[in-house]
Jmol script that loads the backbone (N, CA, C; Angstrom):
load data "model"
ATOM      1  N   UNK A   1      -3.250  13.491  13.663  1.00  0.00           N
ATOM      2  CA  UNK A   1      -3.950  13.402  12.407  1.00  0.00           C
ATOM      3  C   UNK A   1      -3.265  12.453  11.440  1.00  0.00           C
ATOM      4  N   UNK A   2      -1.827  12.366  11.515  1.00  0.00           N
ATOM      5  CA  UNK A   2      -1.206  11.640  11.064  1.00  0.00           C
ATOM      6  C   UNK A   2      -0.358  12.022   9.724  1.00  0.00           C
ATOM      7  N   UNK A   3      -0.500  13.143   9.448  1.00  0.00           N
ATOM      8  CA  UNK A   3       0.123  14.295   8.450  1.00  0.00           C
ATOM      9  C   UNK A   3       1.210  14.669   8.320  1.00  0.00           C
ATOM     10  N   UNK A   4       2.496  14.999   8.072  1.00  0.00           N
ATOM     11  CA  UNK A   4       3.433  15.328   8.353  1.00  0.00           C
ATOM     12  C   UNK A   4       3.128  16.839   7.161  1.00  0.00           C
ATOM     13  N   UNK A   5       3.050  17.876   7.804  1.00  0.00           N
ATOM     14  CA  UNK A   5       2.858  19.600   7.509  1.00  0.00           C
ATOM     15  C   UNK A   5       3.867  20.414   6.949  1.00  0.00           C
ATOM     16  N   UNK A   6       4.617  20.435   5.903  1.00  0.00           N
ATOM     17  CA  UNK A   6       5.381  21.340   5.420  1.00  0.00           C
ATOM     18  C   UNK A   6       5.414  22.823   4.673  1.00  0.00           C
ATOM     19  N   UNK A   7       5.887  23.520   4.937  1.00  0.00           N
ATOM     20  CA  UNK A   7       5.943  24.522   4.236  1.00  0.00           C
ATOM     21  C   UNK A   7       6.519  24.980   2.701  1.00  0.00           C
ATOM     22  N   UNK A   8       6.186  24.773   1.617  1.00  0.00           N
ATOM     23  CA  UNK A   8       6.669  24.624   0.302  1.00  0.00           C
ATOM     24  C   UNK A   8       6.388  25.678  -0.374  1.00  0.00           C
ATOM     25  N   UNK A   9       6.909  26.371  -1.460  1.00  0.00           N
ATOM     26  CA  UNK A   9       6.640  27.254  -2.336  1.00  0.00           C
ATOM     27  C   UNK A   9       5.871  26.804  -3.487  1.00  0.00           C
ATOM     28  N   UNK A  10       4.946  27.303  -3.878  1.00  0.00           N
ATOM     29  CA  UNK A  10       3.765  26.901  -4.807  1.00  0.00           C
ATOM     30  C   UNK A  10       4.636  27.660  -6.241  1.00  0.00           C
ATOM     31  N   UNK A  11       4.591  27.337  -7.345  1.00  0.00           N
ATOM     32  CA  UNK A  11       4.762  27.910  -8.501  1.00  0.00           C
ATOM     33  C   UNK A  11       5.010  29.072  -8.596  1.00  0.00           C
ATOM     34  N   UNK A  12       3.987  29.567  -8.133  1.00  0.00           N
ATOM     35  CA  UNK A  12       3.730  30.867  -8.186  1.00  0.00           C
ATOM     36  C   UNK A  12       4.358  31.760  -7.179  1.00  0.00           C
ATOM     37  N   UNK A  13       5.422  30.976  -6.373  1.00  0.00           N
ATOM     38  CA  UNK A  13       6.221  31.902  -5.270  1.00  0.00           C
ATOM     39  C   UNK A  13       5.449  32.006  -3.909  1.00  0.00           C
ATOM     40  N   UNK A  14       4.383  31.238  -3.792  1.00  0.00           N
ATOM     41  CA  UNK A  14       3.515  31.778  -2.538  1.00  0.00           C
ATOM     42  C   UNK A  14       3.761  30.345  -1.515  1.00  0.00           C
ATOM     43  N   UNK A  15       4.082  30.849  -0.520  1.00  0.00           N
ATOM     44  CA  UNK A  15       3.899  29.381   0.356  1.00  0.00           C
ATOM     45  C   UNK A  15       2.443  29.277   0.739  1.00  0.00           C
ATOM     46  N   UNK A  16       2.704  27.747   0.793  1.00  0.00           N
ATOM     47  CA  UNK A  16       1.493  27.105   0.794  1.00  0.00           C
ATOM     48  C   UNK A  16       2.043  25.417   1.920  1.00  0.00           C
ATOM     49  N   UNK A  17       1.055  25.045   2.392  1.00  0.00           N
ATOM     50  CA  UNK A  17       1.363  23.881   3.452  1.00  0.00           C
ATOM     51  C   UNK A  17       1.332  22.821   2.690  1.00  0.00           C
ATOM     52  N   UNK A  18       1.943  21.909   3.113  1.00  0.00           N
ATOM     53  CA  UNK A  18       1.969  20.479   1.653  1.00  0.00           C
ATOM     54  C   UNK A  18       1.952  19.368   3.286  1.00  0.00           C
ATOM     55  N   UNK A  19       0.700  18.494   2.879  1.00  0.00           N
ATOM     56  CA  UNK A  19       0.244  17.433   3.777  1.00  0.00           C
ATOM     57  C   UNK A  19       0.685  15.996   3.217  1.00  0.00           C
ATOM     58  N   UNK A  20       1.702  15.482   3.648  1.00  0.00           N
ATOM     59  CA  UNK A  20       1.695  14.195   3.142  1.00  0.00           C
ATOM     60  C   UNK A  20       1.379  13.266   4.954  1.00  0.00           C
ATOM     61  N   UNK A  21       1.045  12.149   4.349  1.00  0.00           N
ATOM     62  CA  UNK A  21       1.646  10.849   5.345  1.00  0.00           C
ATOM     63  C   UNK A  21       2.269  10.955   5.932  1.00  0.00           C
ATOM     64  N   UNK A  22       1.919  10.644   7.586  1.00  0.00           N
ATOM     65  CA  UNK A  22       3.493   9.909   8.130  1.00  0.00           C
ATOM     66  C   UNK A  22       4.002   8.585   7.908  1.00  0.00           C
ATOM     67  N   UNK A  23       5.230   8.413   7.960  1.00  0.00           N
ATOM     68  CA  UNK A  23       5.842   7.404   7.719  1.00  0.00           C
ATOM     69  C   UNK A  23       5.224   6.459   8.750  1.00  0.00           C
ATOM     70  N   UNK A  24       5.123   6.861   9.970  1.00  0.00           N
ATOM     71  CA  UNK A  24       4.584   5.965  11.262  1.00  0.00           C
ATOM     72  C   UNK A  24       3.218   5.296  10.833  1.00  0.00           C
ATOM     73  N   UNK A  25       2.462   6.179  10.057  1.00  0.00           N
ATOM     74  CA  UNK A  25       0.869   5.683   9.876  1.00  0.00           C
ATOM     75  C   UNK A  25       1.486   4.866   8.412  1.00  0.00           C
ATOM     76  N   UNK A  26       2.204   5.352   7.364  1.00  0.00           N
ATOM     77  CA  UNK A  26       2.429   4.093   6.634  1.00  0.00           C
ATOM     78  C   UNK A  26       2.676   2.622   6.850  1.00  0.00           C
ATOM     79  N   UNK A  27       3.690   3.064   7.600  1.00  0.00           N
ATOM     80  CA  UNK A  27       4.308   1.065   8.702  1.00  0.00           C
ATOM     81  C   UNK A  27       3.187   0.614   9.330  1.00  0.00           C
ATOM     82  N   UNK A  28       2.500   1.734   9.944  1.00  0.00           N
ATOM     83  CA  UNK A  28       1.205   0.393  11.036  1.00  0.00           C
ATOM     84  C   UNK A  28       0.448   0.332   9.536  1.00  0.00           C
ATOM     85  N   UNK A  29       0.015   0.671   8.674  1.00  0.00           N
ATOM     86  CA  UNK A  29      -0.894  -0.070   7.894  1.00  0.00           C
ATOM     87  C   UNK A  29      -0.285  -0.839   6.596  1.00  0.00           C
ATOM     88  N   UNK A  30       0.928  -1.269   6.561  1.00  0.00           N
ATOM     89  CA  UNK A  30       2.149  -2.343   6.510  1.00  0.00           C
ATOM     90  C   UNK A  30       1.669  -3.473   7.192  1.00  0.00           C
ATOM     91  N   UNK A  31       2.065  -3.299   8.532  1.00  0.00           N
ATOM     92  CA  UNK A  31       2.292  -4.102   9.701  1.00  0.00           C
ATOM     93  C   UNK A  31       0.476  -4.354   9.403  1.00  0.00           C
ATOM     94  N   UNK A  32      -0.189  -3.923   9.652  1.00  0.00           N
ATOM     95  CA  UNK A  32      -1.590  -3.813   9.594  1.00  0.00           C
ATOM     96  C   UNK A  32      -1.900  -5.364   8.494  1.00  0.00           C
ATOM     97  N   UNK A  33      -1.031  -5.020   7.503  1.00  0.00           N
ATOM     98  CA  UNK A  33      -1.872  -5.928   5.825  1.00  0.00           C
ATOM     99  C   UNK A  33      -0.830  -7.141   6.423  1.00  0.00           C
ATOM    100  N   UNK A  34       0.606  -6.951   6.454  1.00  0.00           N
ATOM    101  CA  UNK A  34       1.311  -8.071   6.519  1.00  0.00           C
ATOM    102  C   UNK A  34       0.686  -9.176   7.394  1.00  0.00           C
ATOM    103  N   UNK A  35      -0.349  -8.645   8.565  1.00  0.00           N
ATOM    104  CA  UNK A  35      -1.048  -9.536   9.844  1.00  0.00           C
ATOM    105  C   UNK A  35      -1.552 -10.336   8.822  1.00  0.00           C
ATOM    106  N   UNK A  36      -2.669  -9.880   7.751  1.00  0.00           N
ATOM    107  CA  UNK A  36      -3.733 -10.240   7.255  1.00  0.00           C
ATOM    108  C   UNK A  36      -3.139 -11.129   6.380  1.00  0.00           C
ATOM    109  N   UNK A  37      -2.090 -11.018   5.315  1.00  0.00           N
ATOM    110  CA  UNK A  37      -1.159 -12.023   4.601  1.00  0.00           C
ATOM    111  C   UNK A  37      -0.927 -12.754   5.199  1.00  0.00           C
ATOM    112  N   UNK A  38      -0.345 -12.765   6.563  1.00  0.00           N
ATOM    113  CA  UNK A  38       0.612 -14.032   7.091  1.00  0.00           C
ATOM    114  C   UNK A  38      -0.571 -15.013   7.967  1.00  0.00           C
ATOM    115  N   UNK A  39      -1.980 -14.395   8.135  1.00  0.00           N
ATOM    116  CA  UNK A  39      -3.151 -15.115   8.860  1.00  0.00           C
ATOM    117  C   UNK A  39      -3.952 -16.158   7.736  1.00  0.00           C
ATOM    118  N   UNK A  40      -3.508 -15.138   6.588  1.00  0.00           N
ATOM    119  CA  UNK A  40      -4.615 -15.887   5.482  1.00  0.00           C
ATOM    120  C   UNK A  40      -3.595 -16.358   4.094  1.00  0.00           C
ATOM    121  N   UNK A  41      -2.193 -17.346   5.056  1.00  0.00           N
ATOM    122  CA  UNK A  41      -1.382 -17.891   4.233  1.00  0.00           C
ATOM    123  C   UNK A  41      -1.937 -19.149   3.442  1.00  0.00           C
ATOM    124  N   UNK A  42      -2.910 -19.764   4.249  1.00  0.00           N
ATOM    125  CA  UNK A  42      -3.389 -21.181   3.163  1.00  0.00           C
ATOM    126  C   UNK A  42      -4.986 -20.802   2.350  1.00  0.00           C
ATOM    127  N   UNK A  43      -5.150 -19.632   2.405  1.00  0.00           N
ATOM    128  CA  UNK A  43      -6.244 -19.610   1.765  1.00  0.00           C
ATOM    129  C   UNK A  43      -5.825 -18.756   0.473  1.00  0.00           C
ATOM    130  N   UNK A  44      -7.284 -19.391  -0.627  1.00  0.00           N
ATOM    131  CA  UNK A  44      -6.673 -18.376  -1.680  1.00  0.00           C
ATOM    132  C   UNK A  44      -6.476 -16.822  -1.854  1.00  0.00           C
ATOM    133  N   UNK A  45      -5.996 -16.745  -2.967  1.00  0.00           N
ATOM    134  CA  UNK A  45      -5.953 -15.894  -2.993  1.00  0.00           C
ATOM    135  C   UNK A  45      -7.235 -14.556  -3.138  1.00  0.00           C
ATOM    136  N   UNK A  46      -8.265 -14.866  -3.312  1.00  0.00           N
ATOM    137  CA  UNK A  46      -9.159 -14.153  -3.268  1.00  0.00           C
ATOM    138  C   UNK A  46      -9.777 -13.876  -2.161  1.00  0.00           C
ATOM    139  N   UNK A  47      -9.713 -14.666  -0.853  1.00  0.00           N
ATOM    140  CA  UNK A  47     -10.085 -14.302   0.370  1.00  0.00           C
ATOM    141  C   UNK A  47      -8.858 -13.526   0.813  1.00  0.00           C
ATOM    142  N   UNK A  48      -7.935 -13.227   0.835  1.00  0.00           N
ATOM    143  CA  UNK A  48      -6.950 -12.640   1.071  1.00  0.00           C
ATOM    144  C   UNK A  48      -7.081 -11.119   0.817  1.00  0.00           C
ATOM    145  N   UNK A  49      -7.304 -11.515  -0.394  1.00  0.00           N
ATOM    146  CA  UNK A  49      -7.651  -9.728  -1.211  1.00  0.00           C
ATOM    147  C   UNK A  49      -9.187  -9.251  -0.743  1.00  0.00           C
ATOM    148  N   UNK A  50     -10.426 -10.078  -0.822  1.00  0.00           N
ATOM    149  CA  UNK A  50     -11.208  -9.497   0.055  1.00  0.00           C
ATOM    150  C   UNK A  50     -11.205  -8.960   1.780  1.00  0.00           C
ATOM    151  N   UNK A  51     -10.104  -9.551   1.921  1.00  0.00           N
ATOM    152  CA  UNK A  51      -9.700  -9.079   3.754  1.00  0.00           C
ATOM    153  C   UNK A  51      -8.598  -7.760   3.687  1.00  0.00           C
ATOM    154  N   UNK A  52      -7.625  -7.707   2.365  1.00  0.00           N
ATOM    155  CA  UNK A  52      -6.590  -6.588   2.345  1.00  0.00           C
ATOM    156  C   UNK A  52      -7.373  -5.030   1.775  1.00  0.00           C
ATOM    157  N   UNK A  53      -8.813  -5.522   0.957  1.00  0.00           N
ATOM    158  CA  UNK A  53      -9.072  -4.141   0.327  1.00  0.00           C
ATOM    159  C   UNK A  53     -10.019  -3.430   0.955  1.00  0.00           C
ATOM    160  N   UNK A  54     -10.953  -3.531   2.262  1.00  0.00           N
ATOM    161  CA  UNK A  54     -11.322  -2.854   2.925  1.00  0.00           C
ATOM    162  C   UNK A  54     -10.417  -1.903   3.720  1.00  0.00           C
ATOM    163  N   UNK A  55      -8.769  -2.772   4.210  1.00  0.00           N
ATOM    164  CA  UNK A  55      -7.992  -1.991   4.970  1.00  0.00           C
ATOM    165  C   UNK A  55      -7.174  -0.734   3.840  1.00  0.00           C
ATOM    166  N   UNK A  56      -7.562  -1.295   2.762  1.00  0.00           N
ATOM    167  CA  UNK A  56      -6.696  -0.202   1.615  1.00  0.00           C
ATOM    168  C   UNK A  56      -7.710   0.842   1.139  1.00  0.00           C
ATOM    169  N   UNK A  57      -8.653   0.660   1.346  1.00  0.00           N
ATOM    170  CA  UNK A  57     -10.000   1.677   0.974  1.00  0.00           C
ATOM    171  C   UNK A  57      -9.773   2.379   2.070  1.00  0.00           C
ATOM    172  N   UNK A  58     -10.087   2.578   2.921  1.00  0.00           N
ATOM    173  CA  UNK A  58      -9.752   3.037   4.106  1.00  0.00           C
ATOM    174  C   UNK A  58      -8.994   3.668   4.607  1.00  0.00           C
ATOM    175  N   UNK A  59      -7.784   3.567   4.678  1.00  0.00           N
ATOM    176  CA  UNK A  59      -6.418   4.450   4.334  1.00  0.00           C
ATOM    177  C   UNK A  59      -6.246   5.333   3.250  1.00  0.00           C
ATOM    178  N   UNK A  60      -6.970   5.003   1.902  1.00  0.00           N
ATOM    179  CA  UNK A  60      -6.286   5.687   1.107  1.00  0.00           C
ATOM    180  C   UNK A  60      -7.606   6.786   0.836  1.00  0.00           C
ATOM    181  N   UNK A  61      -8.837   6.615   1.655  1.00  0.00           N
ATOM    182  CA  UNK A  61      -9.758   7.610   1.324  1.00  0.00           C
ATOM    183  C   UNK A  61      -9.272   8.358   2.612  1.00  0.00           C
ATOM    184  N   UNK A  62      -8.716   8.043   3.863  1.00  0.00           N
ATOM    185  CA  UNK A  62      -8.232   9.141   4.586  1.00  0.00           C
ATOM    186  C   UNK A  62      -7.427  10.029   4.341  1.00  0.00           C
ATOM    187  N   UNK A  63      -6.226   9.331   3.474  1.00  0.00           N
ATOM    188  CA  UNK A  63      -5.127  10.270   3.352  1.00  0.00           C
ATOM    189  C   UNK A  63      -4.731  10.798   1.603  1.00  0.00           C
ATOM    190  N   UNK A  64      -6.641  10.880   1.205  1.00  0.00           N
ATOM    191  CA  UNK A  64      -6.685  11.048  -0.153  1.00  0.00           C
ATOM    192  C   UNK A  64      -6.043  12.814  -0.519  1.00  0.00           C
ATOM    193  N   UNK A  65      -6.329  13.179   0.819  1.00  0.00           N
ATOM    194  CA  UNK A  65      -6.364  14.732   1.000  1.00  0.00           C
ATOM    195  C   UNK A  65      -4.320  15.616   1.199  1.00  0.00           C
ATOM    196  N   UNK A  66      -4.585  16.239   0.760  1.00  0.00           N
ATOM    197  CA  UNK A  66      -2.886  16.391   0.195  1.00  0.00           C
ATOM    198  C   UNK A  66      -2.552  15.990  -1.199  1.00  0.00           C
ATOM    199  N   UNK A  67      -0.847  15.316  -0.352  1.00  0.00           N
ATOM    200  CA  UNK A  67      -0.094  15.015  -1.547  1.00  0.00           C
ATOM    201  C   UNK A  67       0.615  13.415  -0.742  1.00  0.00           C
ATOM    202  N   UNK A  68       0.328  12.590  -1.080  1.00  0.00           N
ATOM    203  CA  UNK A  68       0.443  11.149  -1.004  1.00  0.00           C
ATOM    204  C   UNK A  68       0.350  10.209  -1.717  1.00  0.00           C
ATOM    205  N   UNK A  69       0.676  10.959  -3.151  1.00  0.00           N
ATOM    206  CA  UNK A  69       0.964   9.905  -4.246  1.00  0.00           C
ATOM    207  C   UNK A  69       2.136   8.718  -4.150  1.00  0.00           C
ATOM    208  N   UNK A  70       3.187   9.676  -3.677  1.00  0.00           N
ATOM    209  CA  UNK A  70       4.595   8.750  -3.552  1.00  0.00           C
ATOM    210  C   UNK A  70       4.474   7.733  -2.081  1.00  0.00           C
ATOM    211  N   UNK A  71       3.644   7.864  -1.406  1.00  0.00           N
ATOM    212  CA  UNK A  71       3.216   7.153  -0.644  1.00  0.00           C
ATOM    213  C   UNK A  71       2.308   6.182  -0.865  1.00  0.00           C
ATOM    214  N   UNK A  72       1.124   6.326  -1.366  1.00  0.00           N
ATOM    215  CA  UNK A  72       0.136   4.915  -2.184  1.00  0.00           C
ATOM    216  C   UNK A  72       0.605   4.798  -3.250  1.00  0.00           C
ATOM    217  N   UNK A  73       1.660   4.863  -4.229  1.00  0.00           N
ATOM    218  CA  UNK A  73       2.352   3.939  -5.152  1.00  0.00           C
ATOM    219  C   UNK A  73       3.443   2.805  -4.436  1.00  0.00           C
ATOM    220  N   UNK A  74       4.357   3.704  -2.700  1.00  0.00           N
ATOM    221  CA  UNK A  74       4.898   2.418  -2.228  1.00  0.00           C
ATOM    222  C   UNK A  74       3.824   1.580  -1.669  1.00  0.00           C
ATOM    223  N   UNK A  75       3.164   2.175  -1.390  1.00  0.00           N
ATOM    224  CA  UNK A  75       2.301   0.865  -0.939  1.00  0.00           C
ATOM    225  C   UNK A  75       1.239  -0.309  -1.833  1.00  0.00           C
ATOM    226  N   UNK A  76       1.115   0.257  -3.249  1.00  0.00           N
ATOM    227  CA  UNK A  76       0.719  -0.212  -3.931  1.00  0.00           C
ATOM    228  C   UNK A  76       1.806  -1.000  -4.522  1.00  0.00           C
ATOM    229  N   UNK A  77       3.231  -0.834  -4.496  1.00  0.00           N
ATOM    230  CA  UNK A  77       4.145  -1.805  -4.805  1.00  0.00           C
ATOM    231  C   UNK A  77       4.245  -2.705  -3.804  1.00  0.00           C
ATOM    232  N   UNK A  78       4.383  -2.533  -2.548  1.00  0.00           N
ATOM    233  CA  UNK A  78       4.333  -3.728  -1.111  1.00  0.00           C
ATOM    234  C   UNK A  78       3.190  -4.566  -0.869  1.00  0.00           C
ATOM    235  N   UNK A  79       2.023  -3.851  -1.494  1.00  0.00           N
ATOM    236  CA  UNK A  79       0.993  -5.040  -1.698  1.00  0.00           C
ATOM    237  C   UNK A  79       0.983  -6.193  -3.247  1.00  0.00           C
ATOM    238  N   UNK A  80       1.343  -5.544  -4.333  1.00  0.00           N
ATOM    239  CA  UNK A  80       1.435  -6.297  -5.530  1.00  0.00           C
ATOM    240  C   UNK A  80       2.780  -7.394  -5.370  1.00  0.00           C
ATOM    241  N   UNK A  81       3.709  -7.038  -4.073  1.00  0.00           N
ATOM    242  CA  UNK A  81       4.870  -8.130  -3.949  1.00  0.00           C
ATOM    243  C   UNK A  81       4.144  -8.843  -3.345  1.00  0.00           C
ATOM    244  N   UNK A  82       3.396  -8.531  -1.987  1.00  0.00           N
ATOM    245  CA  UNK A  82       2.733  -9.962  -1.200  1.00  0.00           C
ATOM    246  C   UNK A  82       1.999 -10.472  -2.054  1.00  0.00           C
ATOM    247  N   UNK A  83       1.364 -10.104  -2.736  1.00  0.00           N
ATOM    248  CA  UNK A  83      -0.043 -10.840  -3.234  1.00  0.00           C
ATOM    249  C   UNK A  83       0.926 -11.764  -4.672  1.00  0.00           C
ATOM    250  N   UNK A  84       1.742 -11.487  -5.099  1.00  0.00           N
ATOM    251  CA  UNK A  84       2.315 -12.100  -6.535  1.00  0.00           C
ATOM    252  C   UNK A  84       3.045 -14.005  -5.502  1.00  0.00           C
ATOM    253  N   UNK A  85       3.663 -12.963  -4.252  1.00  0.00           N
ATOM    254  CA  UNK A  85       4.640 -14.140  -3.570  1.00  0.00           C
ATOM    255  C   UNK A  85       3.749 -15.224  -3.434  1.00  0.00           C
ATOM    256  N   UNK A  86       2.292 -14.846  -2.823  1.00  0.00           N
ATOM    257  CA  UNK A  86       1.244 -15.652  -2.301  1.00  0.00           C
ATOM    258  C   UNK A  86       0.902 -16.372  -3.509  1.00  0.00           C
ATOM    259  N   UNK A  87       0.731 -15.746  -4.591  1.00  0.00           N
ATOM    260  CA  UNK A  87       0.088 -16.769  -5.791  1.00  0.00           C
ATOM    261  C   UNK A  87       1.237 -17.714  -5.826  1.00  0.00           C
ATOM    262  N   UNK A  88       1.970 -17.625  -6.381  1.00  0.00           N
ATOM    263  CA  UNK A  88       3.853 -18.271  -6.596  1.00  0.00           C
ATOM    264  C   UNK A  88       3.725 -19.196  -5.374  1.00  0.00           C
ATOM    265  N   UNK A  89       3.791 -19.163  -4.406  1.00  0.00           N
ATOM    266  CA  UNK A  89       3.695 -20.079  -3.176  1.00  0.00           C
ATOM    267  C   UNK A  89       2.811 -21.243  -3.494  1.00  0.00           C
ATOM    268  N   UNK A  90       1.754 -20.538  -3.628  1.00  0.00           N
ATOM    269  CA  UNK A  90       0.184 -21.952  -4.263  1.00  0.00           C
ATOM    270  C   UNK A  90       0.530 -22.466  -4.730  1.00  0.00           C
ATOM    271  N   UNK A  91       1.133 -22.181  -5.814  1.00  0.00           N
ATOM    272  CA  UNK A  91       1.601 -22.859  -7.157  1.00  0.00           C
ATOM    273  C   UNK A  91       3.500 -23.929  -7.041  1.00  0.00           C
ATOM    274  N   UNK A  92       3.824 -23.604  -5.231  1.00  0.00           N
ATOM    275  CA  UNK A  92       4.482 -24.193  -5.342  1.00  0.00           C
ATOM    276  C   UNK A  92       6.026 -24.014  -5.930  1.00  0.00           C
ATOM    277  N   UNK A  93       6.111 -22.808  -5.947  1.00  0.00           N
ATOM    278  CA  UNK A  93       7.314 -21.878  -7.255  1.00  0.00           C
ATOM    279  C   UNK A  93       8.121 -20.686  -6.302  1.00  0.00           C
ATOM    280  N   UNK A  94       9.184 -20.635  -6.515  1.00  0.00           N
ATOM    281  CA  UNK A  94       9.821 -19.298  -6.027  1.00  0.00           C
ATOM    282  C   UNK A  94       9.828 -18.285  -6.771  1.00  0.00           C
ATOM    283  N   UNK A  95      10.137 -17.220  -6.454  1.00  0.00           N
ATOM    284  CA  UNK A  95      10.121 -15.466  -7.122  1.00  0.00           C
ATOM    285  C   UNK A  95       8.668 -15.010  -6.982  1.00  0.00           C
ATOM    286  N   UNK A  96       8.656 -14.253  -8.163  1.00  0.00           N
ATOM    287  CA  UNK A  96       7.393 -13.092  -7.918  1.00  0.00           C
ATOM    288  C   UNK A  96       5.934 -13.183  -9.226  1.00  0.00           C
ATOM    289  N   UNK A  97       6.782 -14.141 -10.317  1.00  0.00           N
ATOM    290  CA  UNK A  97       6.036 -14.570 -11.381  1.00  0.00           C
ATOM    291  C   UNK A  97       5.908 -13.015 -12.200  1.00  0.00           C
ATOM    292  N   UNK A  98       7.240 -12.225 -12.196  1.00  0.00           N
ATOM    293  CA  UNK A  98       7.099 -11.494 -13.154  1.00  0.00           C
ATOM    294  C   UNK A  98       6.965 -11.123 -14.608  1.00  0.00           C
ATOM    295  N   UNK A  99       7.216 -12.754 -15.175  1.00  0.00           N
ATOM    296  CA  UNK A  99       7.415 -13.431 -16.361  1.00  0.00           C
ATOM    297  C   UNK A  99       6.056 -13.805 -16.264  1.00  0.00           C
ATOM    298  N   UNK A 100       5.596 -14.531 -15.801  1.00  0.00           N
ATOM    299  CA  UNK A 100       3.638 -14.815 -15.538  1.00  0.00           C
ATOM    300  C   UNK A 100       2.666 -14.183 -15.624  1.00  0.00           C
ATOM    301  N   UNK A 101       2.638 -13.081 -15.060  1.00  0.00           N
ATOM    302  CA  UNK A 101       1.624 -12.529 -14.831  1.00  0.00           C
ATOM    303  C   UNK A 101       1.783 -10.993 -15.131  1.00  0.00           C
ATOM    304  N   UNK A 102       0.928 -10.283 -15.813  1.00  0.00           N
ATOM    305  CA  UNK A 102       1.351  -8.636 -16.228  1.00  0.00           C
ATOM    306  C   UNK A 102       1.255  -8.127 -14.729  1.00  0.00           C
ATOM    307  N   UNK A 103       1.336  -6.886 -14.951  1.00  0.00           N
ATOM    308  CA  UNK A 103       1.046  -5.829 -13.816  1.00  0.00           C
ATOM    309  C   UNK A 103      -0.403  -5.223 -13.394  1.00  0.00           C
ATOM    310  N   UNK A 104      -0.974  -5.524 -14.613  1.00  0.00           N
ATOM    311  CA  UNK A 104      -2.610  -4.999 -14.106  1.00  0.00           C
ATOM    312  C   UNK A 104      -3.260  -6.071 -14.111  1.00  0.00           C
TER     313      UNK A 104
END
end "model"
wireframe off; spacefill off
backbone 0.3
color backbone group
């Protein structure tokens, strides 16, 4: 299923099962986006992001269920590094253009 199943105490003293991510299904859909970055290095950036956000819709409506916040925020940080490097590249520039460009 791809879940990793723990047993945790709820507030209220009662155990309860806590579903996050596996780490294994995080990396293949890593490995998964990095394909799609490193295939769609000379194109802009907007074909890029139309090819990365079907694979991110997708993942994150599967593993909407649980607790996988701390999991789609790293991955929402590993995609905002490729996609910043990729603009910065176009443009011919090193770093991440954190001075450039806000966060949203």
């Amino acid at each position: 299923m791809g879940f990793d199943f723990r047993r945790v105490r709820s507030v209220r003293g009662v155990w309860r099962p806590r579903g996050t991510p596996q780490q294994k299904k995080r990396r293949a859909v890593l490995e998964k986006l990095k394909e799609v970055v490193q295939r769609y290095q000379s194109q802009p950036i907007g074909r890029v992001i139309e090819q990365i956000n079907p694979i991110l819709r997708g993942w994150g409506n599967y593993f909407r269920i649980g607790h996988a916040a701390r999991c789609f925020i790293f991955v929402q940080a590993w995609v905002e590094r490729k996609v910043r490097r990729h603009m910065m590249r176009a443009r011919k520039r090193s770093g991440f253009g954190w001075k450039r460009w806000r966060r949203t």
